[in-house]
Structures are given as C-alpha cells and as structure tokens.
C-alpha positions in Angstrom: 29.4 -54.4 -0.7 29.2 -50.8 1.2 30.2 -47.6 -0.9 30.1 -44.1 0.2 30.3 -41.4 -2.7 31.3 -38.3 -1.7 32.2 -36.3 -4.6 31.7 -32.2 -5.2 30.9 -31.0 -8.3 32.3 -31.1 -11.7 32.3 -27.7 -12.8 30.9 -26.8 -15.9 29.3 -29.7 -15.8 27.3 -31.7 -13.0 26.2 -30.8 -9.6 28.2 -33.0 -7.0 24.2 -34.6 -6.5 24.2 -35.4 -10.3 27.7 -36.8 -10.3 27.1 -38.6 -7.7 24.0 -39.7 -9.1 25.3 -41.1 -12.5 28.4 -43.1 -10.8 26.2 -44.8 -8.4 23.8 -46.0 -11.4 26.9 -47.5 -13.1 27.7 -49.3 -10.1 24.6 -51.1 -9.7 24.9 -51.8 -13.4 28.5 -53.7 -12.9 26.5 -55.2 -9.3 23.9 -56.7 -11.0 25.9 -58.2 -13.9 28.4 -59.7 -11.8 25.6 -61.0 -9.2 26.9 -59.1 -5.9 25.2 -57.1 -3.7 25.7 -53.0 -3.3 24.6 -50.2 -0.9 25.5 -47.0 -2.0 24.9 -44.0 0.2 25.5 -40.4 -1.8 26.8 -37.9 0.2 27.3 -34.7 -2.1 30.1 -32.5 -0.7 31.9 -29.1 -1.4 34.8 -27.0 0.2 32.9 -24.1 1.2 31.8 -22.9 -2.0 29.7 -23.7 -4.6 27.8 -26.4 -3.9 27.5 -26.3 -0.5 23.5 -26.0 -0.3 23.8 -29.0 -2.4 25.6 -30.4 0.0 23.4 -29.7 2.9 20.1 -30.7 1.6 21.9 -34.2 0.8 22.5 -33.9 4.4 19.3 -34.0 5.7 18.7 -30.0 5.5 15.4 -28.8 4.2 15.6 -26.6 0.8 14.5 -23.0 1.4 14.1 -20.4 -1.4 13.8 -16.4 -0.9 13.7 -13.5 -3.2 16.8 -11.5 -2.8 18.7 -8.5 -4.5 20.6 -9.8 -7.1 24.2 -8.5 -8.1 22.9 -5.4 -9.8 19.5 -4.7 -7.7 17.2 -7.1 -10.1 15.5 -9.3 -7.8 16.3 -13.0 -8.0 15.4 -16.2 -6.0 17.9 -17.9 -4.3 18.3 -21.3 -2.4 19.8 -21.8 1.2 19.3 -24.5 3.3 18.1 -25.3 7.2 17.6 -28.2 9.8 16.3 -27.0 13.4 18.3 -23.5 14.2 20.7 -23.8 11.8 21.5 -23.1 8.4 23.2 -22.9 5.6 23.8 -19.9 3.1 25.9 -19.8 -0.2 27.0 -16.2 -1.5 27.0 -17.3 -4.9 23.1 -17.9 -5.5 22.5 -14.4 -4.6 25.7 -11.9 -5.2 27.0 -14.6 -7.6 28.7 -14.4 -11.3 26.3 -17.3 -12.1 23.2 -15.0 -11.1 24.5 -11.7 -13.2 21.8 -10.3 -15.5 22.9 -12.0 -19.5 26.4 -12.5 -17.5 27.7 -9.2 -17.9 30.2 -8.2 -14.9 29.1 -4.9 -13.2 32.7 -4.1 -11.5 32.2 -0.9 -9.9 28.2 -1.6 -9.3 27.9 -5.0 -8.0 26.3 -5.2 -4.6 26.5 -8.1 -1.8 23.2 -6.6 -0.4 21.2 -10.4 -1.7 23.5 -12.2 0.5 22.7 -9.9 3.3 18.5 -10.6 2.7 19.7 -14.2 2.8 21.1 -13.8 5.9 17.9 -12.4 6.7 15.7 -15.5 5.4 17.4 -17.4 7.6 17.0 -15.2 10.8 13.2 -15.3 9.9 14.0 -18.9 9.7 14.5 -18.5 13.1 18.1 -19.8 12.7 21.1 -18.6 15.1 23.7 -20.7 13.9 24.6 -19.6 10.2 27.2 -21.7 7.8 28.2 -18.6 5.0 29.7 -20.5 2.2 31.3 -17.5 0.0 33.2 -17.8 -3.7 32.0 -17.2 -7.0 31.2 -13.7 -6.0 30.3 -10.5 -8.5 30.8 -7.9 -6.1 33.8 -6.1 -4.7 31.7 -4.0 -2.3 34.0 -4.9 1.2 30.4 -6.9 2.3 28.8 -3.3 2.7 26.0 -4.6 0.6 25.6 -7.4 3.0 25.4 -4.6 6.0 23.2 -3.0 3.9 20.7 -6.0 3.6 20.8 -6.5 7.3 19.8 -2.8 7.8 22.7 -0.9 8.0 23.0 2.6 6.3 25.9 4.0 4.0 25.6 7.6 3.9 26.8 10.7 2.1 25.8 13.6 4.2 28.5 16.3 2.8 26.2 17.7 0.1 23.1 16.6 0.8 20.6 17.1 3.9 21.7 16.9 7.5 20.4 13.4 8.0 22.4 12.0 5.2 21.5 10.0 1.9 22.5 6.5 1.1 25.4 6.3 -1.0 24.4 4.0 -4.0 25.4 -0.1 -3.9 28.4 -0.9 -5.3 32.3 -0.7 -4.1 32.8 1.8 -6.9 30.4 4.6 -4.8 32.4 3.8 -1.6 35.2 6.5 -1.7 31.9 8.6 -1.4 31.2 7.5 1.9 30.8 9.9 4.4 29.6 7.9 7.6 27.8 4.0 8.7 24.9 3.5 10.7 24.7 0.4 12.2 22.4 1.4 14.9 19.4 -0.6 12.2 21.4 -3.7 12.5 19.0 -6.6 13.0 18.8 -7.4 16.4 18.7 -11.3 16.0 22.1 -10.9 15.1 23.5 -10.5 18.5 22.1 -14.3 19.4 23.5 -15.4 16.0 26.9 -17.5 15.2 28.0 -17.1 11.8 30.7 -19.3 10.4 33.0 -17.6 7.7 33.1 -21.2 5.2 36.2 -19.8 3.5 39.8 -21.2 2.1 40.5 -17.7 0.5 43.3 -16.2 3.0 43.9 -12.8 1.2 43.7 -9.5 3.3 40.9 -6.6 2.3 43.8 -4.4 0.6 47.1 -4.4 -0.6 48.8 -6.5 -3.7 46.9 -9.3 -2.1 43.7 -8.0 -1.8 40.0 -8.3 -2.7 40.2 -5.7 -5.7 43.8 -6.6 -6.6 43.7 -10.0 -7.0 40.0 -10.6 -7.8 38.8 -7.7 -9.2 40.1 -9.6 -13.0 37.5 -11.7 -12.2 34.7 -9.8 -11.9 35.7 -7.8 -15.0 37.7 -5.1 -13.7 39.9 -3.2 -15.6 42.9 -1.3 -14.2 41.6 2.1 -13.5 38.8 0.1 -11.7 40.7 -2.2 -9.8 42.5 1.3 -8.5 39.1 2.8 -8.1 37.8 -0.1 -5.9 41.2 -1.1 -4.1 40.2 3.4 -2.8 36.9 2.2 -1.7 37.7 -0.4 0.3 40.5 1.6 1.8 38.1 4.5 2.4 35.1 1.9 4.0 38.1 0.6 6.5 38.7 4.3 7.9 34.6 5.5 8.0 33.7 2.0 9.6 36.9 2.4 12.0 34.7 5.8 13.2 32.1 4.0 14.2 33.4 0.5 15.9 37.0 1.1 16.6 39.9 -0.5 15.8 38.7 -3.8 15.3 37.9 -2.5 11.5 41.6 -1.9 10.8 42.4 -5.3 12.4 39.5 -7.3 10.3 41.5 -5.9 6.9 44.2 -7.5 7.7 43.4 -10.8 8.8 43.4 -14.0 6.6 40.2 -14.0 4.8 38.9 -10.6 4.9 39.6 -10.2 1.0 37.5 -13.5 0.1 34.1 -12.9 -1.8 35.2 -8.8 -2.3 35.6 -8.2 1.0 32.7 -9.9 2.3 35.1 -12.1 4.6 35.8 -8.3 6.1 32.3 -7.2 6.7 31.7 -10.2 8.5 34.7 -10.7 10.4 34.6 -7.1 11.4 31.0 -6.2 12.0 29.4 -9.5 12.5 31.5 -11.2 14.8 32.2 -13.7 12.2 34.1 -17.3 12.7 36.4 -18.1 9.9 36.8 -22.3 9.3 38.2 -24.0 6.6 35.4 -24.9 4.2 35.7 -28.7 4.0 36.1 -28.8 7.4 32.2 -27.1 7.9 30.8 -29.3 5.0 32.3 -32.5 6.7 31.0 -31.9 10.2 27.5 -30.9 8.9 27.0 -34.0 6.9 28.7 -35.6 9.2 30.5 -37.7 7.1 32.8 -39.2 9.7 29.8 -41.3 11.0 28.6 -42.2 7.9 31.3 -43.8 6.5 30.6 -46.9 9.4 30.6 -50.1 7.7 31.7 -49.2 4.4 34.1 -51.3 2.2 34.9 -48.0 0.1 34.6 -44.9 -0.4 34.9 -42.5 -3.9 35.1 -38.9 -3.8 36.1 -36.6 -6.7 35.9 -33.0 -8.7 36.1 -31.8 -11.9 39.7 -30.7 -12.0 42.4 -32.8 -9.5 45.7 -31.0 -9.6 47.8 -29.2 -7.2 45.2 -26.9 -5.8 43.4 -30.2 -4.7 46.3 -31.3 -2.3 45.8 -27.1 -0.4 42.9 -28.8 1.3 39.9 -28.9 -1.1 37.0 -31.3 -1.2 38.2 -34.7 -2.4 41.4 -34.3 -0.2 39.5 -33.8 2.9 37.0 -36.8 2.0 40.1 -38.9 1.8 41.7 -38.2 4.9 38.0 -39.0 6.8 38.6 -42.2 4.8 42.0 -42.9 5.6 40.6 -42.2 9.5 38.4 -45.0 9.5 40.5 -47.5 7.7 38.6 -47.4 4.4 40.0 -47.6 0.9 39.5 -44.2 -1.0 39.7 -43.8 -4.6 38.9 -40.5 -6.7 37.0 -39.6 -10.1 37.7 -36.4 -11.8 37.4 -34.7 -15.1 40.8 -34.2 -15.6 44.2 -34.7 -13.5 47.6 -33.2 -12.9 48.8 -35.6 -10.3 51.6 -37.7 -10.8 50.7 -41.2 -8.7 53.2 -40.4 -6.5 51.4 -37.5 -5.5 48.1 -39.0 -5.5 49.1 -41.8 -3.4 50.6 -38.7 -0.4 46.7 -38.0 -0.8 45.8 -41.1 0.2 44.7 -42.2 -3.2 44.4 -45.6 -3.8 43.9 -44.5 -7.5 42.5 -41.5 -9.8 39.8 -42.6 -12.7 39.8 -39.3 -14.8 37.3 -38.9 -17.5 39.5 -38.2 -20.4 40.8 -42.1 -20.4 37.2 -42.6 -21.8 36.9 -39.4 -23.7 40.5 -37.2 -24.4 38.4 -34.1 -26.0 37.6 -31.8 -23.2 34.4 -30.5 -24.4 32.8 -33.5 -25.4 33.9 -35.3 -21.5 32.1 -31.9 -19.8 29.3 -32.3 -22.1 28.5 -35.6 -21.9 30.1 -36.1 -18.0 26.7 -38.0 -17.4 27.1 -40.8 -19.4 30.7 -41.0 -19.1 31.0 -41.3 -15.1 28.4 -44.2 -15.6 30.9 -45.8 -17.7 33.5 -45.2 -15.1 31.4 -46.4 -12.5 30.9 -49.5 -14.2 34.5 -49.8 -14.4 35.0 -49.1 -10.8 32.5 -52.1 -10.0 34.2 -54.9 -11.9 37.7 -53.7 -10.3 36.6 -53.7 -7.2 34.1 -56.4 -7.0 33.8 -58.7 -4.2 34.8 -62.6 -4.8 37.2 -61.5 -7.4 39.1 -63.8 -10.0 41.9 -66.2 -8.9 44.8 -65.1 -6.1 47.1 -64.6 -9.4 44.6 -62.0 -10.7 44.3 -60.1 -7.3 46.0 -57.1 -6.0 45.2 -56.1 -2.3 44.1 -53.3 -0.7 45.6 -52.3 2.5 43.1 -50.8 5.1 44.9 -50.0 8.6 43.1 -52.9 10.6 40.5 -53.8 7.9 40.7 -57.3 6.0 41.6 -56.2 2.3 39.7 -56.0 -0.4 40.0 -57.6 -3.4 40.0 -55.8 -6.7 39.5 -57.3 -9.9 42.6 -56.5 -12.2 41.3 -56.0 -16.1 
C-alpha cells in the first residue's frame, strides 16, 4: 500500500514536516500489526505562507540561512531555500511577527528591509527565479523596506542637505518622504523573475487596505492605522515621480495590500508575478507527479473550516488527488465542515483531532502523539485485504479499482 501525505502545518503546533512525520509513524505502526506492507512518501505543503521553505526543502531544495534585518533593525538569521537558479523565500522568517524582539508589535517602526537582504541571499545565490512566499508580516511599510534592502534610497531632502537623508525604516516615517532613488537598485534584478506567492487580494489603500485591515494585527491602534493608511498614500504619489503611473496602478490591483504593502513594492517596482500560493507550492514540489502509483493520499491543517474551501492547502492537495483518480482524505485539528461540504471538497472523510482529545489546548500540545493515534486509526480503516464483503464500504476512484476500508 502507496500513501502520499501532504499536509501543511498545524499552527500553534507542528511544522507540516512534523505532522507529517508523526502520522506516517502511526501508519507503519497499524502496517506492521496487521502484516501489510506501506510506502509512505511525505511531501510537506503550504499555501504560500508559512511553511513554505518547509515545504521546499521536503522538495528536494537545499536549506540556506543568512543574517538579515529583523523587523525592528536587530539582526536575525533567517532560512530560504534553493535548487539550481531558483529559490524560494518566506517574508515571515525575516519581517515576521514570529521573529519580533520578546513579541512586541512595533506598528509605526517595523521595516520589510530583512526580506529585501533575503532577496539579496538569493541573488548571491545566484538565483533568477524567486518564489516570495509573504503572510505573517510585522510591518506595514508599503515593501519600502524591501527596496531599501535591495538598495534603494528613501529620502528627506526638505530640511536637511541637498543630497538628501534617509528617512528612518518604518511606514510610520513615510509621510516624511520627500523623494526615491532607485538608481542603487541591484542590477541582477533586471534578469530576475519574482513570483508574488499570495491569496491576500486587498488593494494598498482604502477600507480594504494594508493598514486598514491589517494594521490590528500588527498592533495598531486607531490613530496609527490613520497614520500609516497617510504613508502609504504619500509613498504611492513620491514613487509615482519617479516610475510613472504604473505606481498608482500597482495600489490598486489585487494583492498589493498583502504583507503591508509588500505585494505593492513588488508588483510595482519589481516587476512582480502574482500566483495563487498553493498553486506555486504544488508545481515546485511537483506533487502532481508524485502522487503516480499511490493507493491514497492524506493532506490536512490545523483548522478546516470555510476559509479552507477559498483555495488553501489541503483543498488544493485534494483536487491534485481527485486529478489522478486517488482517494483523499484530510486530518486537522479542528473542523467546521459539515460532510456535505467536505465531500464538494473532495473529501472522502475529515479525522479531526478533538475526536481523540475535545480540550483544545491539550490536542495543540500534545498534536504529536495524538496524529500518531489517528494515523494508526487511519491504517486499520483503510488497510488492504480488509474484513468480510459485509464489513466493507468502497471507495470510488474515477477509473481506479476501489479500495477497501476496514469499517470499525
């Protein structure tokens, strides 16, 4: 018996490698007590977001590490990922909540710059094809720190000398932006694809926009969120001075709010490509391939509820599956789903975590143990040479014989 796990993570809790890593060891425990054979291939995934260096590296990429400029200028290390000319960045480990100094949001002062040295690492790399996976951001900065990090210039030059000062990092300092150099761009960048790994579709500014919607987030209050929703504005008008009108286009496209307004700095300066980020993560671990052969496949995240079904990880595993004529079945946390709805996904069935422990805390605490229970579970129902015809169900598989699942 052939299973493909393709779960993300459980957030909170496991890495999308760990989870996938403690369900595969209760399959082989269910495997060898019932005397069948299993393969399991792990393929971690992730929608574009956290995780997706993870993801990568189960893909075959190398792990890479650089020292970047962390959220509020203390330098941290941070992970990305390459194979050949390509590679694969996530925001988060370097402009990231997660990577905040003791966690304490810095609103007005949070940069993007560490995601621009990333960018960087990976040109020294000598990659021209760059997957920017973006969520889980500190900053609200409209991606100027990114610019920054890839040698652009943010300057004041009102009050100060006639060559101009940098304005300090942070979208709170942008509405005292005079004028951008980008003439220190890096040069590699012209021979460089970057794809935009993004299901955020909110505009730059507005009700919808980066410091609007997400500024909450990042610890915002009010008088901030109005502070930083005049930055960004301003940042639109002095970059539209220097490239045109294609910076009051980028504000208003789908995407440009994600990450605080990264999506716009790289739509708009870098010549960005936006793609849905399961969509990326698939085609780089090229799951489609992988699934050849297999008699099942199990994907999952922590929560699985509405915003699941919009396109996120375990949804797009499950149409892959349902492409190549394999049963799919998810693990999770927690769920929302009525069957009915899980079945439109293309659920053959959900195993959430709290039918082996109800109390929330102790099933993200002790998610480890708990999916190797479930996975031990999922081995005796859907064990090969099951019981009796009586004692079967089948499981239809668009041109595939069906497979027999043990009923318990």
């Amino acid at each position: 018996m052939r299973v493909v796990i393709a779960p993300d993570k459980f957030k909170g809790s496991l890495s999308a490698p760990e989870v996938a890593q403690h369900l595969a060891a209760g399959l082989r425990v269910s495997a060898a007590s019932l005397g069948y054979p299993i393969d399991v291939l792990s393929i971690p995934v992730a929608d574009g977001g956290e995780g997706t260096v993870d993801a990568a590296v189960g893909a075959g990429f190398e792990s890479c590490t650089a020292t970047v400029t962390g959220p509020t200028g203390r330098l941290v290390q941070a992970t990305f990922a390459v194979r050949g000319s390509e590679a694969v960045i996530e925001m988060a480990a370097a402009s990231g909540l997660g990577v905040l100094p003791d966690g304490i949001p810095a609103p007005l002062g949070a940069t993007s710059r560490g995601t621009g040295d990333l960018i960087r690492a990976a040109l020294d790399a000598g990659c021209r094809h760059i997957v920017l996976a973006i969520g889980g951001s500190a900053s609200t900065d409209g991606g100027s720190g990114v610019l920054r990090g890839l040698g652009a210039r943010f300057l004041d030059s009102r009050f100060l000398h006639a060559d101009g000062a940098e304005i300090p990092d942070g979208g709170g300092f942008l509405t005292g932006l005079d004028r951008i150099d980008l003439s220190g761009l890096d040069d590699r960048l012209k021979e460089t694809i970057i794809v935009l790994a993004s299901d955020v579709d909110n505009p730059l500014l507005g009700a919808h926009g980066a410091a609007t919607v997400f500024g909450p987030q990042k610890g915002a209050s009010p008088a901030e969120i109005l502070c930083l929703e005049a930055g960004l504005t301003h940042f639109v008008s002095v970059l539209g001075e220097t490239i045109g009108a294609r910076a009051e286009d980028a504000a208003n496209e789908a995407g440009a709010g994600a990450a605080g307004g990264v999506g716009y700095a790289a739509l708009a300066a870098l010549g960005a490509v936006r793609r849905a980020g399961i969509d990326v993560v698939l085609e780089f671990t090229e799951l489609d391939k992988r699934l050849a052969g297999a008699d099942l496949v199990i994907t999952g995240e922590g929560c699985l509820d509405h915003q699941s079904l919009a396109g996120k990880t375990p949804v797009g595993v499950a149409r892959a599956a349902i492409r190549a004529g394999i049963p799919v079945i998810a693990i999770c946390g927690r769920t929302t789903l009525e069957p009915s709805e899980a079945r439109l996904a293309g659920f053959q069935h959900i195993y959430p975590l709290t039918e082996l422990e109800p109390d929330p805390a102790i099933s993200m605490a002790d998610a480890g143990p708990l999916l190797e229970q479930l996975g031990q579970q999922i081995g005796r129902h859907y064990a090969p040479d099951g019981p009796p015809a009586q004692n079967l169900v089948t499981v239809p598989a668009s041109g595939r014989p069906p497979l027999a699942v043990r009923r318990t």
